[in-house]
N, C-alpha and C positions, 0 to 999 in steps of 0.2 A: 472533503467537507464533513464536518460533524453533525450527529443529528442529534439533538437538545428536544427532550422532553418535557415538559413541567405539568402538574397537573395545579391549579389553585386553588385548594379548598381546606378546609377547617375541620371537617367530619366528614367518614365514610358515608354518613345520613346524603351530604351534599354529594359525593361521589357519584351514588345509585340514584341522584335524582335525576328526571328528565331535562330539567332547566338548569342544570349546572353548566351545558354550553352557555346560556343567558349570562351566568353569574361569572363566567369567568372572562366573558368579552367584557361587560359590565367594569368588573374591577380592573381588566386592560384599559377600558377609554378614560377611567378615573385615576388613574395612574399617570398617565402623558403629564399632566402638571409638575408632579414630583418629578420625575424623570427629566423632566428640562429642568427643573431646581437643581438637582445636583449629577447632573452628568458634569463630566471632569474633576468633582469633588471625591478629597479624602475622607473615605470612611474608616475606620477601625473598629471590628470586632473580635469580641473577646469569645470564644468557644468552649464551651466548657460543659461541668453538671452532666442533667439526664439529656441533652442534646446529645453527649457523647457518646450516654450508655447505651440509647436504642438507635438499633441500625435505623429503624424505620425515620428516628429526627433526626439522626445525622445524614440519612438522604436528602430531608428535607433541606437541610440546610446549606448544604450543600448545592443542592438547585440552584436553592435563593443565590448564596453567592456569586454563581454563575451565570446567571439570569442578573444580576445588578451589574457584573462585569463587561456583561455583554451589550449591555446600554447604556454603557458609559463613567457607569462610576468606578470610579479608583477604590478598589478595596484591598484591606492590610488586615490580616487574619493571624491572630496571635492566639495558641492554645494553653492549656495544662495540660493534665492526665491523671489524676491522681488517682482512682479507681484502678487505669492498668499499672501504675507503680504500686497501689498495693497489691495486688492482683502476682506481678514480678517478685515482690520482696515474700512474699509467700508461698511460692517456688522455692527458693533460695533459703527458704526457713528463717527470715529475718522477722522483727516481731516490728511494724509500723508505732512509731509514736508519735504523739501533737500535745503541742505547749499551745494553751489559746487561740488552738484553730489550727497551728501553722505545724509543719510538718518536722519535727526533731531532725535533721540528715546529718550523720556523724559518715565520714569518709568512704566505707561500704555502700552505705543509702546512697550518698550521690555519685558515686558509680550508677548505682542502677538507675536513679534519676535521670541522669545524661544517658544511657541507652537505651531508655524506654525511653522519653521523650525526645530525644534527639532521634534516635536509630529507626525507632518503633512508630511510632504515633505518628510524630511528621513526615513520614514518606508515606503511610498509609494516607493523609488527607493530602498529602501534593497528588498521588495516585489517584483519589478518587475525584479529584477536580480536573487533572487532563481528562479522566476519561467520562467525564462529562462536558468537553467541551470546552474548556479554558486551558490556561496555561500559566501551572502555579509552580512557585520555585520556593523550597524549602531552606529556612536558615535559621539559625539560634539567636540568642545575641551575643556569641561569640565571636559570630561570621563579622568580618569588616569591624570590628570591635561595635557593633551594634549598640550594645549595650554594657557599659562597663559597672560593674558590681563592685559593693564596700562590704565589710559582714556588718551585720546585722545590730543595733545594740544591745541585742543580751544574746551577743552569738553564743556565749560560754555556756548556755543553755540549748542552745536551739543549732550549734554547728554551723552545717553550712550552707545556712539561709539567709540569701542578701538581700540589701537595698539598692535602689539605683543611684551611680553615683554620677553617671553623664549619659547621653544618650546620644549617639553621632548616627544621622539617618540617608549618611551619605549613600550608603550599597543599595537603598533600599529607591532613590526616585528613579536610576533610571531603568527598572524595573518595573514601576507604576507608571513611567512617563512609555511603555513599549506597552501598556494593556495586560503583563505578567502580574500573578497575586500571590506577595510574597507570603508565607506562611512561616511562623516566629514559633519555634519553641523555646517556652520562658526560662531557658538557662545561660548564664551569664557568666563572666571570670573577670577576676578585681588585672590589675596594673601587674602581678605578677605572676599571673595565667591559673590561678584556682577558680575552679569552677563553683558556681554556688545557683541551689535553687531559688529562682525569682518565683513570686506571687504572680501569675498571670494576669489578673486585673492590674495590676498596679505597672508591671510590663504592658499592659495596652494603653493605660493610660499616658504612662510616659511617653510609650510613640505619640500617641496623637497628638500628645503635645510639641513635641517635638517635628511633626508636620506637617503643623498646622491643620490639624485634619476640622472639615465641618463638622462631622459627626463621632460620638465612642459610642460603641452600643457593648451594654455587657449581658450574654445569655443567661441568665440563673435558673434557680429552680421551681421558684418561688413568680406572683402573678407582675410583683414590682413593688411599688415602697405603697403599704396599707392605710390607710387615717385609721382603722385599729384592728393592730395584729390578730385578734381573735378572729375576723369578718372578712373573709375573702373577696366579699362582693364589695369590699371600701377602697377599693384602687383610688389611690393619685395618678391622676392622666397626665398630667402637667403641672409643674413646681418652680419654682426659682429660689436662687441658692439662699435667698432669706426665708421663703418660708420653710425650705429643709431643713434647715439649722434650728427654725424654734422648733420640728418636727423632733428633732435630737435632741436640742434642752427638755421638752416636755417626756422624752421618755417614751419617744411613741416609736422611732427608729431602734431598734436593739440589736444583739446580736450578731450573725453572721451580716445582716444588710448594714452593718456600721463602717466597717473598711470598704465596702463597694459605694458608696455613697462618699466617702472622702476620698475616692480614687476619683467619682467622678466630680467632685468641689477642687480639688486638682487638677484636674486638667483642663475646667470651664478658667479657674485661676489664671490659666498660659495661655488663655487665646480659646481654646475647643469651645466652638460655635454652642451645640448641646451634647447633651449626654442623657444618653436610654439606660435604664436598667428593666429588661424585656421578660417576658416567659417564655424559657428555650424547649418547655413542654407541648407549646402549641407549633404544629404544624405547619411551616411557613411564615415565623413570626418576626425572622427579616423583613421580610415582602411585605409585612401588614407592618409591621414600623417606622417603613421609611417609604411604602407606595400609598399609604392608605390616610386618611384624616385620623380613624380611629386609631392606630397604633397596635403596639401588643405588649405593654406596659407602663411604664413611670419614663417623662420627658422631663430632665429637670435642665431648665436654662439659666443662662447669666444675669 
């Protein structure tokens, strides 16, 4: 038998208090609602950012999804990496580039691509969820043709970084139907076995859509989508896909939160019940986005 830790708190402040027994049975009896909401439900999270880079949130995180698995809900765990691939190509003395965000991979780069993420990264978080107590299986979207990849439309620039061209999720239910959590690195290969870097957002949202999941949650770095980016304290708790959209006409969405926000107008599009875009800086912010009323970001629904 496994022994499963968790600690649930927010701040070391809460750790050293006395009453943080209180606060965490507290958030367990508040919780029971949620948890018979979506036990047997498809979640998909996207893992990414400063989640990745401190050991200290990717423990956290890692709880959580083990602690969701182990009560029921079906979770589907899709990453990036891109920190340890540049981290890799600079070893290797390669010089990283990015066209509007996205990462330049001419044939070298995605080598290292696919062995940092594929080799590297995903057996490190299948390892670190058995030995927390679950039972995670690591796959690309190459595995079972997962994901089949088209390049890119201005591949000529940018290599070999794709788009999703179908998404078949057949390897992946009876898997979630045994209580296993499969774990997706976001690389892909078109109809004639070329490998190409997928966007990991845009690879979780396609899962989810493709089944049927109730929830996409995507970890950022950022608190969630702002009513004005200067004001950290202006969080949107909650949206629907019309007021996002005049949120974007008006110029108030920019930036890096533009493709994360049509990832998730995407997948509410095919069916996904809602879509989170969380702060994966906070401690536990699975657990507060899907156990708690207040959340730990932007819930935008259909």
């Amino acid at each position: 038998m496994h022994q499963i830790i968790f600690t649930i708190s927010n701040s070391t402040e809460i750790d050293k208090d006395p009453t943080s027994a209180k606060i965490e049975s507290r958030f367990l009896s508040e919780a029971l609602p949620f948890i018979q909401k979506f036990r047997g439900k498809t979640i998909v999270v996207k893992y990414g950012g400063a989640a990745m880079k401190s050991e200290v949130l990717q423990a956290s995180v890692i709880a959580d999804v083990v602690l969701l698995s182990c009560v029921g809900l079906r979770i589907v765990f899709v990453h990036g990496g891109g920190p340890e691939i540049n981290q890799w190509l600079g070893r290797l003395n390669i010089q990283p580039n990015f066209l509007n965000g996205l990462r330049v991979t001419d044939a070298s780069t995605m080598e290292i691509v696919s062995m940092v993420l594929v080799g590297k990264v995903n057996k490190h978080l299948v390892a670190l969820i058995n030995k927390a107590g679950a039972t995670a299986v690591g796959l690309s979207g190459i595995d079972g043709r997962l994901l089949t990849a088209r390049p890119s439309p201005n591949s000529s620039q940018l290599g070999f970084v794709g788009d999703i061209a179908s998404v078949d999720p057949t390897i992946l239910r009876p898997l979630v139907d045994n209580n296993h959590i499969p774990v997706i690195a976001s690389v892909a290969a078109d109809v004639t076995g070329q490998s190409y870097n997928i966007n990991a957002d845009t690879a979780a949202g396609e899962l989810a859509a493709a089944l049927g999941a109730e929830k996409l949650i995507l970890l950022t770095d950022v608190a969630g989508i702002l009513e004005d980016r200067n004001d950290p304290e202006s969080l949107v708790k909650q949206i629907d896909i019309k007021g996002v959209k005049k949120m974007m006409e008006d110029g108030k969405i920019a930036g890096g939160m533009i493709p994360k926000v049509n990832c998730c107008l995407r997948s509410l599009a095919q069916g996904v019940r809602t879509t989170s875009i969380i702060d994966g800086r906070l401690k536990h912010s699975l657990l507060l986005e899907i156990l708690t009323d207040g959340g730990a970001g932007t819930m935008i629904t259909g």
